[in-house]
C-alpha positions in Angstrom: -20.2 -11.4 -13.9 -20.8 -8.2 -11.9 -24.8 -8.3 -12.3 -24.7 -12.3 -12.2 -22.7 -11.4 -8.2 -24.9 -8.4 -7.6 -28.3 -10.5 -8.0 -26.6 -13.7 -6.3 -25.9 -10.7 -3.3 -22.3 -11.5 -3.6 -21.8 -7.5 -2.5 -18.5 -7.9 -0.8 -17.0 -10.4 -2.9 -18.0 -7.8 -5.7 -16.3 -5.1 -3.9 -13.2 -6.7 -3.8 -13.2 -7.3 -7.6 -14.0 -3.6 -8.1 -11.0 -3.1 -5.8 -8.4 -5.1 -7.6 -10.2 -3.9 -11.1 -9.1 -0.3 -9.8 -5.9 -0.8 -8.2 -5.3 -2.1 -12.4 -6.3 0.7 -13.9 -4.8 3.0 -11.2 -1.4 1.2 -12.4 -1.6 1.7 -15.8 -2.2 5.8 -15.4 -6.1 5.2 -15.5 -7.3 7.0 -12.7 -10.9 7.8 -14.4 -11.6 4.1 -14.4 -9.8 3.5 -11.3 -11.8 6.2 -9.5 -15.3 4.8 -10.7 -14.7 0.8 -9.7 -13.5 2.6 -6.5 -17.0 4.5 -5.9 -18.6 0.8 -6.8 -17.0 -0.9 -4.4 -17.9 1.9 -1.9 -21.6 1.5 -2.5 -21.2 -2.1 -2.1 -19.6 -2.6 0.6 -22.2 0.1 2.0 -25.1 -1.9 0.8 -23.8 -4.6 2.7 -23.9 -3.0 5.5 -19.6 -3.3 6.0 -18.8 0.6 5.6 -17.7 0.5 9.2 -15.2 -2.3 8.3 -14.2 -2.0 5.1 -10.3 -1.0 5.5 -9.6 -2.8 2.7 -11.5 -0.4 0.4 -9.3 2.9 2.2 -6.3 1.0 1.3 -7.1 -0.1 -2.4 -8.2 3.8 -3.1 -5.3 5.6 -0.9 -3.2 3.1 -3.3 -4.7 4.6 -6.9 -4.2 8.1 -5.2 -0.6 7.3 -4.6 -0.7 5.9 -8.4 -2.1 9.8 -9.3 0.6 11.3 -7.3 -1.8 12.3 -5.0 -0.1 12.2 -1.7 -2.1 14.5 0.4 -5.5 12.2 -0.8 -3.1 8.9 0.6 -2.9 10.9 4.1 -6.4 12.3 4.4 -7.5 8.2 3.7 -4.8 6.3 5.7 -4.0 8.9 8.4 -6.8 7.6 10.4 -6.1 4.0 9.6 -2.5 4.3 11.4 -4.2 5.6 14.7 -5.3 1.7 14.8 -3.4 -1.2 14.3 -5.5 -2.8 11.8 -4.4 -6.2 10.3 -3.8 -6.6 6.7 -4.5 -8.9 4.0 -1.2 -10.4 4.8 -1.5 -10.7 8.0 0.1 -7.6 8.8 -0.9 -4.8 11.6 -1.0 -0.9 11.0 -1.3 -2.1 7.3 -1.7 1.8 6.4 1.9 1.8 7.3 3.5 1.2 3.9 1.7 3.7 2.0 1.1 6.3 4.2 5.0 6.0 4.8 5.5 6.9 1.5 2.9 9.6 1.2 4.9 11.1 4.2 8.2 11.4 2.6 6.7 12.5 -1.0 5.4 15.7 0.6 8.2 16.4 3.4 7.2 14.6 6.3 10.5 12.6 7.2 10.2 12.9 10.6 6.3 11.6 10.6 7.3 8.8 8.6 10.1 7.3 10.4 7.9 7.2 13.1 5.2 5.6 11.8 7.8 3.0 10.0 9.1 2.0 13.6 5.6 1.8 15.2 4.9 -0.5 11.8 7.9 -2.9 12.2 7.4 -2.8 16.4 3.9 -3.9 15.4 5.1 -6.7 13.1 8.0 -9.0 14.7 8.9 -11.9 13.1 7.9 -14.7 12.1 5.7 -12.9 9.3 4.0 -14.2 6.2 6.5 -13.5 3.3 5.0 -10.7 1.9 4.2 -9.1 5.0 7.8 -9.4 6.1 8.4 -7.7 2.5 6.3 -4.9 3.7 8.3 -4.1 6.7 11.2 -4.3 4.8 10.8 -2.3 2.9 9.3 0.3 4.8 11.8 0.5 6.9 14.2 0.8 4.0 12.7 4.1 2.9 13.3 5.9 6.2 16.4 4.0 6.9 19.3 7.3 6.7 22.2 5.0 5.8 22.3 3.8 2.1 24.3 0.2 3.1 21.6 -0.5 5.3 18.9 0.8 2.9 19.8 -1.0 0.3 20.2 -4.4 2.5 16.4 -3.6 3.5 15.3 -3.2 -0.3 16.9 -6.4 -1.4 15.1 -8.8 2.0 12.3 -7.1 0.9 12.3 -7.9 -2.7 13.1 -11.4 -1.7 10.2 -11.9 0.2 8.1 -10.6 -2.4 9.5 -13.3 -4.8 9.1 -12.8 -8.6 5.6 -12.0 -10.2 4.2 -9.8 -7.1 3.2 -6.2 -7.2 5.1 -5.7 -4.4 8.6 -6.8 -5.7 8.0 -4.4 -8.7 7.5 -1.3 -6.4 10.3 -1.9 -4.1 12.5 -2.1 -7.0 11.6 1.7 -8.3 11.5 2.4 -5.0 15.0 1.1 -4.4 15.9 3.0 -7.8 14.4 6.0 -6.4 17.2 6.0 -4.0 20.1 5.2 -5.2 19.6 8.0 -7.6 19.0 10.2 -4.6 21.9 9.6 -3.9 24.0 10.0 -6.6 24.1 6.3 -7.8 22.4 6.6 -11.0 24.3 3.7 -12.9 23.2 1.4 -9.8 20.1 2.6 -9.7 
């Protein structure tokens, strides 16, 4: 399929598969494989001539370095993304927000991230496609100091998501993550 879309000149269409092919691999803990449909859809997207736009490709990789536990790697890619309020694939703007959120908190930065988690929801009022409204939810959720609240945010998020999305999975280890923070471990 790949050489039937690379002699069509299907390059971006091909990126985008190398991008979802990663983000796979990236979830199931390999980041070898991950890392070279990454560096495809790179020279891809540069061969078509879309380097300059290709936001999409920072956020699929900053994603399998968050998947490595490579936080710093998710800032380095997405820090410049959040200067500019890009819109995602869900219709979303400063769609860095969500992961570099995260990054921000794995490696100390609470103060950077609840920042950037306001400027995200600001960006993103209502009414929102469900998942984006997910999105916001749950970023706001992980810098949100009360637990009540938090959890409130966690559960609108995973109902947007609905069942069978990416998205709805994460939030729930996220929400995990911190209820055993905080000392809930049997409700986690």
């Amino acid at each position: 399929a790949v050489e039937l879309g690379e002699a069509a000149g299907y390059l971006s269409e091909l990126a985008t598969a190398h991008l979802a092919l990663a983000e796979e691999e990236a979830s199931r803990g390999r980041h070898e494989e991950a890392s070279r449909s990454i560096a495809a859809a790179h020279r891809l997207v540069a061969t078509a001539g879309l380097t300059g736009v290709a936001e999409f490709v920072h956020l699929s990789e900053a994603f399998c370095a968050g998947c490595r536990g490579d936080h710093q790697r998710v800032i380095a890619i997405l820090g410049p993304l959040a200067r500019v309020a890009g819109r995602g694939a869900w219709g979303d703007l400063l769609s860095a927000a969500p992961e570099l959120v995260g990054a921000y908190l794995a490696v100390g930065r609470a103060e950077d991230a609840a920042t950037l988690a306001h400027r995200y929801a600001d960006a993103n009022p209502p009414p929102l496609s469900p998942i984006a409204a997910g999105l916001v939810a749950r970023t706001r959720a992980l810098v949100e100091p009360d637990l009540d609240a938090a959890c409130a945010l966690f559960e609108a998020a995973r109902e947007s998501f609905g069942p069978g999305v990416l998205e709805a999975g994460r939030t729930r280890l996220l929400h995990g993550s911190r209820l055993r923070r905080a000392g809930q471990r049997i409700a986690a």
